[in-house]
ZATI-875734 format. One line per field, with one value per residue (C-alpha): residue number from 1; x, y, z. Coordinates in Angstrom, 1 decimal. Layout:
N
n c(NUM ...)
px c(X ...)
py c(Y ...)
pz c(Z ...)
! end
This chain:
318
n c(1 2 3 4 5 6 7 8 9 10 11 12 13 14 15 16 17 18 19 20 21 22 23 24 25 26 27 28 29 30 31 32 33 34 35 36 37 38 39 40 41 42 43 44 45 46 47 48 49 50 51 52 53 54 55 56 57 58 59 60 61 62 63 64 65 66 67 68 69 70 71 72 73 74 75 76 77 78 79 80 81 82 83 84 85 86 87 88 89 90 91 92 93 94 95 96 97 98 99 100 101 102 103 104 105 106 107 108 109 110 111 112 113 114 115 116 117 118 119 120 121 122 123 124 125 126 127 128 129 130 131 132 133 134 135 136 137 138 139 140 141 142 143 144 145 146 147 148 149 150 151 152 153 154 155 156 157 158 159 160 161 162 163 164 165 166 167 168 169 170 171 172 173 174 175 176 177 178 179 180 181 182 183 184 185 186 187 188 189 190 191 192 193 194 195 196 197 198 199 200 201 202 203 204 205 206 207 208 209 210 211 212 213 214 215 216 217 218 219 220 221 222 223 224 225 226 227 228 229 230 231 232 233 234 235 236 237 238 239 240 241 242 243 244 245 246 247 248 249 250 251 252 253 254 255 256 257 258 259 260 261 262 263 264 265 266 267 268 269 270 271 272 273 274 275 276 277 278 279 280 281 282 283 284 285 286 287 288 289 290 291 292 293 294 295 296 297 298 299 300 301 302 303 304 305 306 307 308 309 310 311 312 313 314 315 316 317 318)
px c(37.8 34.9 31.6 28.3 25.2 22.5 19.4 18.6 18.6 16.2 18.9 20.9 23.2 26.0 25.3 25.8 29.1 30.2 29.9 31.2 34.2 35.9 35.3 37.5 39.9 40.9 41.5 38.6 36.0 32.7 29.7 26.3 23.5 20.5 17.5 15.8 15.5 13.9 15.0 17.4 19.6 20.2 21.2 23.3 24.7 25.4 26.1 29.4 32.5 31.4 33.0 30.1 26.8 24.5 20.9 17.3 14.5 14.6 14.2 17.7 16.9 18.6 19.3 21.2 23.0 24.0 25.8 27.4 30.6 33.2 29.9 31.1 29.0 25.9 25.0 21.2 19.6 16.5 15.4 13.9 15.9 12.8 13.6 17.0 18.0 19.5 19.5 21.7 23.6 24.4 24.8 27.7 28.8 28.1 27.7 24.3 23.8 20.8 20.6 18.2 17.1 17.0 12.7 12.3 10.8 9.5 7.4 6.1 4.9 2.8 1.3 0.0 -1.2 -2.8 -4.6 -5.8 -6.7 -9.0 -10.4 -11.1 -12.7 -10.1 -10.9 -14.4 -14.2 -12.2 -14.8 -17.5 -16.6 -15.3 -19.0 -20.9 -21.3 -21.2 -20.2 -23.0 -22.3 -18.3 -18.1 -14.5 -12.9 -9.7 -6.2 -6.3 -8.0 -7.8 -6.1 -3.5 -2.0 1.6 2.8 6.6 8.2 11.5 13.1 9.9 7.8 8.9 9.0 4.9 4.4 6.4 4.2 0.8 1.6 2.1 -1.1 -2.8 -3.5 -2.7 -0.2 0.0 2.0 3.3 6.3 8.7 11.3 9.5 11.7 12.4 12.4 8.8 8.1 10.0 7.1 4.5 3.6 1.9 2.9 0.1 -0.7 -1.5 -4.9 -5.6 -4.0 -6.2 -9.6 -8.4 -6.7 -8.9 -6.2 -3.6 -0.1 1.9 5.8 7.5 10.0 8.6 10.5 9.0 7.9 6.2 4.5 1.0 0.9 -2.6 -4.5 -8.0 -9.1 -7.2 -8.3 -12.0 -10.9 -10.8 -13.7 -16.1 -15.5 -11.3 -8.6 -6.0 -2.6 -0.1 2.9 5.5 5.4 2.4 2.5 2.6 -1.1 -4.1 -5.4 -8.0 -9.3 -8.7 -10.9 -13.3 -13.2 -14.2 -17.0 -18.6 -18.3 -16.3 -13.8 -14.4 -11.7 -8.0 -5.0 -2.5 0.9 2.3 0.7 1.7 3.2 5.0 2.6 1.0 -1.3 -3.3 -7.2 -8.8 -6.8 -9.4 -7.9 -8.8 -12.7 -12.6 -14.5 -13.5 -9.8 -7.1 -4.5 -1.1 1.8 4.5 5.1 6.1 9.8 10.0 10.9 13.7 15.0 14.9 16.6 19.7 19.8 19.7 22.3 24.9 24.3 25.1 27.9 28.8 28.2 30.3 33.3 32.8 33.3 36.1 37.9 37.1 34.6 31.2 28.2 24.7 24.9 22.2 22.1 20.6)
py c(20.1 18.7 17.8 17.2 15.9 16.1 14.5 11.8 12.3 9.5 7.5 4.3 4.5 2.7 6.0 8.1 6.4 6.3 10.3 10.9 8.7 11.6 14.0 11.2 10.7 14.7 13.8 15.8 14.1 13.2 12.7 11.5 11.6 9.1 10.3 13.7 16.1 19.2 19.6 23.3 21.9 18.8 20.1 22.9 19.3 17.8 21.3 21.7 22.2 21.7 24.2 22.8 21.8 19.8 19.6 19.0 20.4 20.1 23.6 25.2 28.2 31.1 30.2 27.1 29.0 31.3 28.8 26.8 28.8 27.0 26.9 28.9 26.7 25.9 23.2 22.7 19.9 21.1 24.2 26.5 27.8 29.2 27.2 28.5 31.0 33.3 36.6 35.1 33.1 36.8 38.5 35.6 35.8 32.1 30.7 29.3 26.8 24.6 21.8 23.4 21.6 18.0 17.9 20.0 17.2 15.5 18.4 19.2 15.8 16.5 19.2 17.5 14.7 16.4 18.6 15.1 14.2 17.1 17.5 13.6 13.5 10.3 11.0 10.7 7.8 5.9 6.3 5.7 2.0 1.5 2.2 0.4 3.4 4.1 6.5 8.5 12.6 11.7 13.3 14.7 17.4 17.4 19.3 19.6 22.8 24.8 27.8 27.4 30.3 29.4 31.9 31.8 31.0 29.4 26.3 24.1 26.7 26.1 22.5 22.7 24.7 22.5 19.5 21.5 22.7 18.8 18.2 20.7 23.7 27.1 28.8 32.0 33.3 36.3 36.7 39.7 38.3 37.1 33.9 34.7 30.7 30.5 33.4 31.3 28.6 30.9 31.5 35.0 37.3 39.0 40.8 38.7 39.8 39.0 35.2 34.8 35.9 34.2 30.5 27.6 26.2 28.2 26.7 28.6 28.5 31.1 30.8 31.9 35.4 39.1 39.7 36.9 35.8 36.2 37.1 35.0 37.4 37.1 39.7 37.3 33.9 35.9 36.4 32.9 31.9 29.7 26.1 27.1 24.7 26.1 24.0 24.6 22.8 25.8 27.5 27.6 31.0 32.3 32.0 33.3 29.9 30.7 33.1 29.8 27.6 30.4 30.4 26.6 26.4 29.6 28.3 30.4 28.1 24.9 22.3 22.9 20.3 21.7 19.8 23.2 25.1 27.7 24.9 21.6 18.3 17.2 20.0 21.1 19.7 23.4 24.5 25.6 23.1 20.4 21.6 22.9 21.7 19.6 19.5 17.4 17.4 15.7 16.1 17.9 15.2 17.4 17.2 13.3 10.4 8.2 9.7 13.2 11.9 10.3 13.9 15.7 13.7 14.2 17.7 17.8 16.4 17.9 21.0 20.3 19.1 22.4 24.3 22.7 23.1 26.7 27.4 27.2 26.5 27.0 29.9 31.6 35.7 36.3)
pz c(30.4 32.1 29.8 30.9 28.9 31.7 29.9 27.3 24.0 22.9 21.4 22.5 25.1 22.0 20.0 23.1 23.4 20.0 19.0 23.0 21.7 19.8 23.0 25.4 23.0 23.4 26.9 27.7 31.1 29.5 31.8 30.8 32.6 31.6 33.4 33.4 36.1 36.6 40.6 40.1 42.9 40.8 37.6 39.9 41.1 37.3 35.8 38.7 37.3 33.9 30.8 28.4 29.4 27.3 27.6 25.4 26.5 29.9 31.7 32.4 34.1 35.2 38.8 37.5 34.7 38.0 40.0 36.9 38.0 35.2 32.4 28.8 26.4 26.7 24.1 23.1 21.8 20.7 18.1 20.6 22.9 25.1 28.4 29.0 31.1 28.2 30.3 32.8 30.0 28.2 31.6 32.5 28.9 27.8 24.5 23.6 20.5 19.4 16.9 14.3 11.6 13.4 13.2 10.1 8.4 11.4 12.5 8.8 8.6 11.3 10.7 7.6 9.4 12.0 8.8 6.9 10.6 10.6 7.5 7.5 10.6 11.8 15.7 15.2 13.0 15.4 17.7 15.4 15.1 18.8 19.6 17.0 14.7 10.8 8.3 9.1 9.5 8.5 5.2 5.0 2.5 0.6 0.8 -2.8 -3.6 -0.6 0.1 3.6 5.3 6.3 8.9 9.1 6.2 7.9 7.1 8.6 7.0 3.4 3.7 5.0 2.1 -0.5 1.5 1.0 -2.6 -3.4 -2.5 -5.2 -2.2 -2.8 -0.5 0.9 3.6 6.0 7.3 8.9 6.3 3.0 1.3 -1.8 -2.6 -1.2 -4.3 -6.6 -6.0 -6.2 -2.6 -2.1 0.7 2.5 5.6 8.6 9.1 6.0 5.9 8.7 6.5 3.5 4.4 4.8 7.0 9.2 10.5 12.5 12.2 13.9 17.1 20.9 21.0 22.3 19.2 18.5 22.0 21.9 17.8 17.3 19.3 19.9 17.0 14.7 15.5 14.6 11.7 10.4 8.4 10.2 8.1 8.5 10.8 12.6 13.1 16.2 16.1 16.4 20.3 22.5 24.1 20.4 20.7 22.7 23.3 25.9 22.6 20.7 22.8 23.2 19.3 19.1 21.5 19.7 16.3 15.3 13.3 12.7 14.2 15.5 16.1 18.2 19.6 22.0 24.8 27.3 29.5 28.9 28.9 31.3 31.0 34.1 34.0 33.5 30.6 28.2 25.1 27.2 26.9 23.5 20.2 17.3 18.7 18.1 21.0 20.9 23.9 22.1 20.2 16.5 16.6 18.0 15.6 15.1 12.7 14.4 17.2 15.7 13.5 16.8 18.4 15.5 15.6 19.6 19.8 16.8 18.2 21.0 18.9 17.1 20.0 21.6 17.9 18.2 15.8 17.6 15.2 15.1 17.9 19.0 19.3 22.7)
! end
């Protein structure tokens, strides 16, 4: 059976080789590819022939899934699965898997960065002293005390909370599915609209599906109170973020840090983030550590070895 990796995984090219050593020793053809590309006939090129495909999150879409005649097994290397094909994988009757879990605490980490970030004015003090300035106007607030809104209360989602409840905030969240561990620590479930009125900081932590595209809508982001932060490190197109800007420049709320947009970095010039208030912008960045990346590449390969054992894991329901 022929095996292609078609990206980088962030890791050495030793590691590559030593969890690809397992693979070879099956008598199975192993190929890795160490640059990206996002050219379709290319990856139709590295994808020939191939039974399993492995990728990141490099686009794989549907015309390539199409002409991957031999492909069965489509191995992710990222959570989201949002830059696949999937239609075409479902219509062709391939298996999709992801390596969820490998940023959980990479991207919470983050997200409480990016909040001390904000409420500490660090961008603004940075510049203060590269340009000769002072304290002045650089009063900052605390986590401690504050109520956040954590929307999706998933596996990232509880470990933000656990993060934020550490900290001395209180926690309240909505979700489809409430957790019955996030009750167990207290966390109060409430209506969107009103986590929205009520949080002094929002973060979003919910996957890019139908349901969830475009879920912080205009009317919500003007429900925030107007000294509230709002954190994006989840999906971009889960957000209104022309509403968000607007939101900024008006006023509206007071600062946003956000790490996902409606495209992959680099982000055209006019996109409205780029010209919006008290922002802090980062270029998908949440999930990327070194630690994260040695997790993710166990759990590919892993995922591979699991399928060629005939047990798939971590398979997605498209």
């Amino acid at each position: 059976m022929k095996i292609a990796l078609l990206e980088p995984l962030g890791v050495s090219r030793e590691l590559i080789d030593e969890l690809s050593a397992p693979i070879k020793n099956a008598g199975h053809e192993f190929v890795y590819y160490d640059t990206k590309t996002t050219d379709k006939e290319e990856l139709k090129k590295r994808s020939a022939g191939c039974e399993v495909v492995m990728i990141a999150n490099n686009p794989y879409p549907a015309e390539v899934v199409e002409a991957a005649d031999e492909l069965k097994f489509l191995n992710v290397a990222f959570t989201g699965i949002d830059h696949v094909g999937l239609d075409a994988c479902k219509k062709k009757g391939v298996t999709v898997c992801n390596a969820a879990n490998y940023s959980n605490q990479t991207v919470a980490e983050l997200v409480i960065g990016m909040t001390i970030g904000l409420l500490r004015k660090m961008p603004e003090g940075d510049a203060a002293v590269r340009n000769g300035g002072t304290s002045a106007g650089l009063r900052g607030k605390e986590i401690a005390g504050r109520t956040v809104g954590v929307i999706g209360t998933g596996r990232i989602g509880m470990i933000v909370a656990k993060l934020f409840l550490a900290f001395g905030a209180k926690v309240i969240s909505y979700d489809v599915y409430p957790n019955d561990n996030a009750k167990a620590l207290g966390i109060e479930y409430v209506a969107l609209d009103e986590l929205m009125a009520r949080s002094d900081i929002v973060t979003l932590h919910t996957p890019n599906n139908a349901s969830t595209r475009g879920l912080i809508s205009r009317e919500l982001i003007r429900r925030m109170q107007p000294h509230a932060i709002f954190i994006n490190c989840a999906r971009g197109p889960i957000v209104d973020n022309k509403a968000l800007a607007d939101a900024l420049n008006e006023g509206v709320l007071a600062g946003a840090a956000i790490d996902v947009y409606d495209m992959e970095p680099p982000i055209p010039s006019d996109y409205p983030l780029l010209h919006a208030k008290n922002i802090m912008l980062t270029p998908h960045v949440a999930f990327l550590s070194d630690e994260s990346m040695i997790r993710r590449a166990h759990i590919a390969f892993n995922n591979t070895m699991a399928y060629l054992n005939g047990k798939p894991e971590n398979v997605c329901q498209l």
